[in-house]
N, C-alpha and C positions, 0 to 999 in steps of 0.2 A: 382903583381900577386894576385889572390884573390882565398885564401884558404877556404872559405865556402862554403858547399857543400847546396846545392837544397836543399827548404823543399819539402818535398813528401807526399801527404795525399791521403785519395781516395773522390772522388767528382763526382756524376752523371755517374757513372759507371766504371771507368777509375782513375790511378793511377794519381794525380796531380804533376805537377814540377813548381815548383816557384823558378828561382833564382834571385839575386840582390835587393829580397824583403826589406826594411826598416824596423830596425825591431820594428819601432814605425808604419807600416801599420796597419791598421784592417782588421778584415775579411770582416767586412760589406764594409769597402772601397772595396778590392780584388771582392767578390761578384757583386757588383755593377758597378763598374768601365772595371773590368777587366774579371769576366765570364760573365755580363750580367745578371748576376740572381736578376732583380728586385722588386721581389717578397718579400725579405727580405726588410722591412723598416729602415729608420733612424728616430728616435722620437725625443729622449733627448738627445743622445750620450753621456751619462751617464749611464748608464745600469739602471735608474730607468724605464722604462716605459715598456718595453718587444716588444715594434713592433719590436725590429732585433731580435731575438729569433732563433736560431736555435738548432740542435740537433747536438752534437757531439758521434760518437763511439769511444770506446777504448777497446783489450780485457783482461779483467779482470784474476786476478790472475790462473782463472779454465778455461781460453781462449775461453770465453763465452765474445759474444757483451754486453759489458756495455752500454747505450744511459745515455745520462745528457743535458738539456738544458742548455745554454750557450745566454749571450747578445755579438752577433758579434761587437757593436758601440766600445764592451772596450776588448774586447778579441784579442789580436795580432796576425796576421796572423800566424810568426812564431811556434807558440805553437800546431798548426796544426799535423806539423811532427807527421809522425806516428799512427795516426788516422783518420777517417773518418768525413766527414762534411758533415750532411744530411739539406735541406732547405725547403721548402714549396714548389719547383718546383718538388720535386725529389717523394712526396710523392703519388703522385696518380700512378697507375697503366699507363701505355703503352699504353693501348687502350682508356684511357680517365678516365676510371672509376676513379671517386674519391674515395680515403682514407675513411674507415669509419669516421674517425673523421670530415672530411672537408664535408662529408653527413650530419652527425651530426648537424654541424654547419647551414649547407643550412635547414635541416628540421627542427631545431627550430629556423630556424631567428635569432642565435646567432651573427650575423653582420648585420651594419646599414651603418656608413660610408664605413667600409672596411679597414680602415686605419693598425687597432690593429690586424686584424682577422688573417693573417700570422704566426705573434705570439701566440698569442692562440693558433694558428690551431699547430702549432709547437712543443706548452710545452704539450696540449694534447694527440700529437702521442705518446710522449715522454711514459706519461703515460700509454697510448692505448697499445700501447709494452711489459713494464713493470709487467701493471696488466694482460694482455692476459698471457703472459707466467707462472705469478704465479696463473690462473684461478680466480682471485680475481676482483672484481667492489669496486671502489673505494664510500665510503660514501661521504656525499655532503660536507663535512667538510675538506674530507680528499683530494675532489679536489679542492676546495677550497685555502687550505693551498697550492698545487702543482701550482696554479694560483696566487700567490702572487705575483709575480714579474711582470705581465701582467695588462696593467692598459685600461683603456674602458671608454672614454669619451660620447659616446653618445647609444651604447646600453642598457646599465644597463648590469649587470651580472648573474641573473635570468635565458636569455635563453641561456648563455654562458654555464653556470653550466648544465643546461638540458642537452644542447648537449654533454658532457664531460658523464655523467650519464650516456647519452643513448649508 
């Protein structure tokens, strides 16, 4: 008899049920494998490089949405429970419109191969959110530092930061 009960997170609109999950799975496997959401990358599977980048919610002690970026390559599925799991699919609007951020990104050229851009486009909403709600724009230093974990082989980081700015 198997007394583990489901993880349950919310995902793409709808409450998620995973059961039988391993619970050495990743999200980024779960994601890719099993919702399809390829948009999330695998880089290093190391959590050095940021292409799997996603946004996690949780609500905070004042039951206000907390957002944190998270690298799905090292993050286990099971740790899900109970929070939400937002990705690069989920971020643009219904009718198409892109996310300001992933606008951002398009009107400065912040992507060249496309590989990384998920991620960024990811730690940025993160921010987008964050600083929206406190009315604040973040200094080029201080997105910067929120881009640390996000690595860019062939754009430069210049119009990375631009778009983050704008």
């Amino acid at each position: 008899m198997n007394d583990t009960r489901p993880i349950r997170f919310f995902h793409r609109g709808a409450v998620v049920e995973v059961s039988d999950a391993a619970p050495t799975r990743t999200v980024l496997q779960w994601l890719r494998e099993d919702a399809r959401c390829t948009g999330t990358k695998e880089g290093c599977a190391e959590g050095d490089c940021g292409a799997c980048t996603v946004v996690l919610g949780e609500l905070d002690a004042d039951g206000a949405l907390a957002l944190k970026p998270v690298n799905a390559c090292i993050r286990f599925l099971p740790t899900l429970d109970g929070k939400a799991l937002f990705t690069v699919e989920d971020v643009a609007a219904g009718d198409g419109t892109l996310h300001p951020m992933q606008q951002a990104m398009v009107d400065c050229h912040g992507s060249q191969c496309g590989f990384c851009t998920p991620g960024f486009v990811m730690s940025m909403v993160q921010v987008y959110e964050r600083d929206t709600a406190r009315a604040a724009v973040p200094t080029r230093q201080q997105l910067a530092d929120d881009l640390a974990g996000n690595l860019c082989r062939c754009t430069g980081y210049r119009p990375i930061l631009d778009a983050g700015q704008r």
